[in-house]
N, C-alpha and C positions, 0 to 999 in steps of 0.2 A: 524536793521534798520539803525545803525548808519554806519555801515561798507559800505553798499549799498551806503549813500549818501556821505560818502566820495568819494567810487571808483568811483563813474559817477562822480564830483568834480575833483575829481584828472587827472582821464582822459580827461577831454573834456577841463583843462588849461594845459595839459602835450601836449596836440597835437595828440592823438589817430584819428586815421582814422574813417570820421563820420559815414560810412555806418557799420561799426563793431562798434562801440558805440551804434547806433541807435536800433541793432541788441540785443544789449545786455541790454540796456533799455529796447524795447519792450520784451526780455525772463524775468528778474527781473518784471518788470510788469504785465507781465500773472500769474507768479508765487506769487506773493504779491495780485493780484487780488481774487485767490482760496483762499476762506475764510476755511480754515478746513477741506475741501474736498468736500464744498460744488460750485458745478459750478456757478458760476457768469455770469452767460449768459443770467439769467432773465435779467427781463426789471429793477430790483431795482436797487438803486446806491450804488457803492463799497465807503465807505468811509474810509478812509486811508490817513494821515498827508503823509504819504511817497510817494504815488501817486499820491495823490493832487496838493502838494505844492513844492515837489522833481525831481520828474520823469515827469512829466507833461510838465511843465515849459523848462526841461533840452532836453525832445523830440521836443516839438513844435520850438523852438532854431535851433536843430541840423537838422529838416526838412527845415526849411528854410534857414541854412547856406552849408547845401547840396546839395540844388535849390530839395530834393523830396516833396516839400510841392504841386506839382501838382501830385500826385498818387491818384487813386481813394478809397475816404474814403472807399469804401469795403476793400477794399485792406490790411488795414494795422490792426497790430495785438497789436497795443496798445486799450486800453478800454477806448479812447475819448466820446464814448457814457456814460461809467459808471461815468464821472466826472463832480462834479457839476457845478464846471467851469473849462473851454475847452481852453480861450485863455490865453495869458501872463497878457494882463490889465488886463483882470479881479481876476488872480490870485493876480496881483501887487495890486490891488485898495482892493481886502479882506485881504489880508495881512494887509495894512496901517491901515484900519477900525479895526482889533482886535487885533491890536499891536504885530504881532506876527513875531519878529523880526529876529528872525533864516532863517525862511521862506524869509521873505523879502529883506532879505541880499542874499540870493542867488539867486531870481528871480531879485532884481536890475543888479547882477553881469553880468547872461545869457543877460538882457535887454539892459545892458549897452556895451557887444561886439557884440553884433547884431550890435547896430548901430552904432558903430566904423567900423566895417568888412564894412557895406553896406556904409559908408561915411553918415549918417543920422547925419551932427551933431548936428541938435536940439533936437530931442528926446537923444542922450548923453547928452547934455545940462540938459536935464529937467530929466533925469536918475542920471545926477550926482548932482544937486541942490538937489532932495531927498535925498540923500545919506548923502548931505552936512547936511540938515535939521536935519535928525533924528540919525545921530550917529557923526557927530561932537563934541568931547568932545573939549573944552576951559581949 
């Protein structure tokens, strides 16, 4: 699990081409999705810190920094249906609720060059005043 979140980390601040990143998130995610050999294509939800809070976060990112965020949800072979939450806030806002700051450190990061790229700079404002909040050491 740990190599996975590096390589998508590494990659996607290294400057890796999105559409082969994306590609590789969604194979790591199908694959992390099969529980044991068991298909995941029921209607239950796949739960998995590394899907969740990792790949989730880092695909929903790289769709909208690579303008494919208009493809037809049929279309795409990540398992947004299997997670319990789907967009960035709400991964960001679980995060903060259970202090689960590994997680949170990397969805601020995605959060915060979104809206550097997009020129948003109130939400960087309000991405990096968290930031400041909860890991500022004095």
């Amino acid at each position: 699990m740990i190599n996975s979140i590096y390589y998508v980390a590494r990659s996607f601040n290294c400057g890796k081409s999105i559409p082969v990143l994306l590609g590789e998130i969604e194979a790591l995610a199908r694959q992390h999705g099969n529980r044991f050999g068991i298909d995941s294509s029921s209607d239950t939800p796949v739960y998995s810190p590394l899907l969740q809070f990792f790949l989730t976060p880092a695909y929903n990112t790289l769709r909208i920094l690579g303008d494919t965020n208009t493809q037809d949800e049929e279309e795409l072979s990540f398992p947004l249906d299997k997670m319990s939450f789907v967009t960035n806030e709400e991964i960001l806002k679980c995060t903060i609720e259970t202090e689960q700051h590994a997680c949170l450190h990397t969805v601020l990061s995605y959060q915060t060059t979104k809206a550097f790229i997009q020129r948003d700079m109130d939400n960087a404002l309000e991405f990096a005043n968290i930031y400041y909040e909860l890991f500022h050491v004095s």
